[in-house]
N, C-alpha and C positions, 0 to 999 in steps of 0.2 A: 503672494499677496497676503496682507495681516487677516489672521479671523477676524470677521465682525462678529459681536458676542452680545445678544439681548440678554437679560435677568428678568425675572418678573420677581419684583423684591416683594418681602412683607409689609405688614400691614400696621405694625407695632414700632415705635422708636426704640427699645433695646432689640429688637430682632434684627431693624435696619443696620443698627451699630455692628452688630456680630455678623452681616452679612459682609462686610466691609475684609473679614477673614479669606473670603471667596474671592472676592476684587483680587485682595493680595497677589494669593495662591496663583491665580490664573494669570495674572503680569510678571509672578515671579516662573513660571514653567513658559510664558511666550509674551517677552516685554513689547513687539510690536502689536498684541492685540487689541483692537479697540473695544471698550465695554461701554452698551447701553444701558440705564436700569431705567425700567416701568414699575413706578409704585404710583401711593396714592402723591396729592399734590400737599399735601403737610409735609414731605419726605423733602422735597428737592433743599431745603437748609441742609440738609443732614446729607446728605447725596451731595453737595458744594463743596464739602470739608475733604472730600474723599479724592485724590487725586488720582488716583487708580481709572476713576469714571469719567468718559468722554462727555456723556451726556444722561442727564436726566427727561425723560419722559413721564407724561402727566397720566395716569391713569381717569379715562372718563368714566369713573364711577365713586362713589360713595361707597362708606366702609361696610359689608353684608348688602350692597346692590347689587344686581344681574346686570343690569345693562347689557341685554346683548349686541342692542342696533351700532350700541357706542364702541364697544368691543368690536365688531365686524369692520364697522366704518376706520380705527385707528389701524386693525389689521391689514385692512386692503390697502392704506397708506402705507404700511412699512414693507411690503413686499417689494423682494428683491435687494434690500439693505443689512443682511441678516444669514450669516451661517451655520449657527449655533444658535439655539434657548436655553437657559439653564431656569425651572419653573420650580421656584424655591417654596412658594404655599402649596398645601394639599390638597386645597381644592379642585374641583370641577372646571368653574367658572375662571379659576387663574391661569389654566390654559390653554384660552382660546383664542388670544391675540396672538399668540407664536402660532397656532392653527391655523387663525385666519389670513395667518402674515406669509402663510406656506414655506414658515424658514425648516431646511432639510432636515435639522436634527435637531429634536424637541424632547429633551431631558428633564426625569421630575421622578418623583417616589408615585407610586399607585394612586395610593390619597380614592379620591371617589371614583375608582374605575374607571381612569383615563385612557382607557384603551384606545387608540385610533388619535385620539387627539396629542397623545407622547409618541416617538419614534421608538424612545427607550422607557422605558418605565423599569423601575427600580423598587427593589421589595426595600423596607425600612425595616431593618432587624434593631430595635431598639436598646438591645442587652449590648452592640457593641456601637452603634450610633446613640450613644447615651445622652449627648448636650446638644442644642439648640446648631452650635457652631461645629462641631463636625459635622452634624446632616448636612448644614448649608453648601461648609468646603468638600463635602463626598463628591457632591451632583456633579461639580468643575476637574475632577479626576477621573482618567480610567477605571474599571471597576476593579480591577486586580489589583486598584494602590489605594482603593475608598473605604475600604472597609477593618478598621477607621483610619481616617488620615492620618499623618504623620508630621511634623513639623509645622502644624498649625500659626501665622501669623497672628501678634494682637492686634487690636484695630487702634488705628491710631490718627485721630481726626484733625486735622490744622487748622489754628488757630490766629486772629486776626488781632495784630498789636493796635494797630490805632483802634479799631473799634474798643478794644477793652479802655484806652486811653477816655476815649470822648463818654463810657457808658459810666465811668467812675467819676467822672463831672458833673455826667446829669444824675446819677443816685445818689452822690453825696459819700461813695464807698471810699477805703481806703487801698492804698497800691503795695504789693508785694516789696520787701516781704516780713511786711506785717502780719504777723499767724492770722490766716483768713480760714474758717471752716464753713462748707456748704454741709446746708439738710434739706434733705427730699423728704418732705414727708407726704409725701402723695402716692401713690398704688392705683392705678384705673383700672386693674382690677378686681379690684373688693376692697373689706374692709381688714378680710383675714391674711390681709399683706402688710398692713399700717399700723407700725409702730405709735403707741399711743401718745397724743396729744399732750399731754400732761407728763412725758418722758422724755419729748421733746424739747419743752421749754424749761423744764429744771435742768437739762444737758446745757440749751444754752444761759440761760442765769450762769451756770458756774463757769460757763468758757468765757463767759464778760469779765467775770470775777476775777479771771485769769488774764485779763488782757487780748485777748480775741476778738477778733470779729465776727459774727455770723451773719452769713446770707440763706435765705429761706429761698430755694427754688422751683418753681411749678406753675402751672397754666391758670385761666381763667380760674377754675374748678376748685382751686386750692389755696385762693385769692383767703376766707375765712378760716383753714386751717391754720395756713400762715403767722394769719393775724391772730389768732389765740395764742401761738408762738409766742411772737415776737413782743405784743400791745404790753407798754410799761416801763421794756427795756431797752436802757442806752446800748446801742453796738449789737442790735438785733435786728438787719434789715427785709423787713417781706417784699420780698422779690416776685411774689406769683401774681400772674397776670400782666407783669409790666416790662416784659424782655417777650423779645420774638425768640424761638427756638435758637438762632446761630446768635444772637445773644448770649444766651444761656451758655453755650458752650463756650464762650469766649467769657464769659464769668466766670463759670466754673472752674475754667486753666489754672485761675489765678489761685481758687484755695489748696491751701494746703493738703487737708482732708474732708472728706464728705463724709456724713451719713444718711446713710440711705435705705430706704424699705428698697428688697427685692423691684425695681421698675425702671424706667427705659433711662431717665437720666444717671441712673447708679452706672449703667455703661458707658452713657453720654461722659462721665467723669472718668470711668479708668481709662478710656480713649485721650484722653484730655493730658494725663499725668498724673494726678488726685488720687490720693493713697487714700481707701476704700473700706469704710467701715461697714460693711453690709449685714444687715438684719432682714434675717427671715422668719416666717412663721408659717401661712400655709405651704409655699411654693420649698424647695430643695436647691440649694447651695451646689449640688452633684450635678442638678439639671441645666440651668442659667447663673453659673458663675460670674461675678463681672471679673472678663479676662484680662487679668494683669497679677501677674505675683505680688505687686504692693498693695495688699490687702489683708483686713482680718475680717472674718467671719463672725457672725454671734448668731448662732441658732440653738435651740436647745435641745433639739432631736428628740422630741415628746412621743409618746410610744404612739400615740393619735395623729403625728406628721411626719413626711410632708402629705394630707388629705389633699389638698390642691382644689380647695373648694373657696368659694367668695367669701363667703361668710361659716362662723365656725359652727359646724355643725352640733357642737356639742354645748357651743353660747357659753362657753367662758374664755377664749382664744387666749389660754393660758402660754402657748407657745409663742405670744408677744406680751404679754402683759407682765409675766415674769422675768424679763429681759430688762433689770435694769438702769438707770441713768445711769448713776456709777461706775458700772460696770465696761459702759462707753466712753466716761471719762478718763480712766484708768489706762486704756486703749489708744486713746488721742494724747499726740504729743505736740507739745507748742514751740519746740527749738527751732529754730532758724535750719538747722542742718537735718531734721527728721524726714525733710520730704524727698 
């Protein structure tokens, strides 16, 4: 009989993406297995893209909620559905639906003294689980092949032809393969991830200059970033707030290259195919790579980062402000054959 295999995924859109590694892993060592994932319900766009996954499940709670009646109540629904948990957050509270669910074997790192509520609990040695995405693909291997995996898949998300067809009608964009570049300039979280405002829009000023397009990508929240962007320039579109997430992904297929602060869409991109200009400042390039070899790096490796703090603690967050336009432009290539 195939394993049935729950996940209790993360809580973050580049986490989801790099969990996607794990999917792989586990279809590639036993292609009949079916895989559940439990995240939150922002997730299931992003969980749709993933072929790997049978089914997505709603998490009933809010991001930093308890909920335990809701937890209890989903768990006692999924009992007996369930052979495997693979409990990919560290928390406490993330797993107690595999608990509740009494599925036999309930895998996860320590994280808050999950004693009793994990079958196996696993110490996280961080010096050789160094990235986001090995910890993920460890959990779904033996212990004797986890430490650290080996042969790592990238994530690789599928993508929807008509819909990009019908969303380039309604935004007025152009179709490949006219040089399209995306920019993420959003970080949720902080500010000492985000590449500055005003390095943004002289990047794009001179990629119009050049005959590009730009799409600005990002949620509600980034709706006025965007727009200090883009406000003035022909072939500048702000895109945030006006695509649902599997949107986004299916825009983003289309550019060439992105740039992007350290954050969930920089992944959402190199899943995509979108050769990767990623800027870092507080967070480390070492820790959450977006996985794909077509990519360049631009960090400055300041003797004060990676701090991994929101905001710069030292209030000059010289490790983005000295990063710059130029030095993007120089990196981004607009030939027909670059991508």
């Amino acid at each position: 009989m195939s394993e049935r295999i729950l996940v209790v995924g993360p809580s973050w859109v580049g986490d989801m993406v790099m969990a996607q590694s794990l999917f792989m892993t586990l279809k590639q060592r036993s292609p009949g297995c079916r895989i559940s994932v439990l995240a939150p319900a922002w997730s299931q766009p992003i969980i749709e893209r993933m072929p790997e996954v049978e089914e997505a499940l709603a998490l009933p709670a809010g991001h930093g909620d308890f909920a335990l009646k809701a937890r209890w109540q989903l768990g006692r629904s999924l009992r007996g559905r369930f052979d495997r948990a693979i409990v990919l957050p560290r928390s406490w509270k993330a797993a107690l639906v595999p608990f509740f669910a009494r599925i036999p074997v309930r895998v996860g790192f320590i994280g808050e003294q999950r004693y009793g509520l994990l079958t196996e609990c696993r110490k996280l040695d961080k010096s050789v689980l160094d990235q986001t995405v090995k910890r993920f693909t460890s959990l779904g291997l033996p212990v004797e092949e986890a430490n650290p995996p080996a042969g790592i898949p990238e994530p690789a998300l599928v993508t929807d032809s008509a819909n990009q067809l019908r969303l380039r009608g309604e935004l007025g964009l152009v179709a490949p393969p006219a040089p399209i570049i995306g920019m993420m300039p959003g970080a949720e979280y902080g500010p000492a991830k985000q590449w500055p405002l005003a390095h943004f829009r002289a990047l794009a000023e001179a990629l119009t200059r050049q005959g590009a397009e730009v799409r600005i990508f990002g949620g509600p929240k980034d709706v006025a970033a965007g727009e200090e962007i883009a406000q003035g320039l022909a072939g500048v579109h702000n895109l945030c707030g006006k695509t649902r997430l599997a949107d986004a992904v299916d825009l983003i297929a289309e550019c060439r290259e992105v740039v992007s602060n350290d954050s969930g869409l920089m992944h959402v991109a190199a899943a995509v195919g979108a050769r990767i200009q990623g800027i870092y400042g507080s967070s480390s390039p070492h820790y959450t790579p977006p996985l794909t070899a077509n990519r360049e790096i631009h960090w400055l490796a300041l003797e004060c980062s990676p701090c991994f703090k929101r905001v710069c603690p030292l209030g000059h967050t010289n490790c983005l402000n000295h990063i710059a336009p130029e030095r993007l432009l120089a990196a981004i290539s607009l030939d027909e054959d670059a991508r």
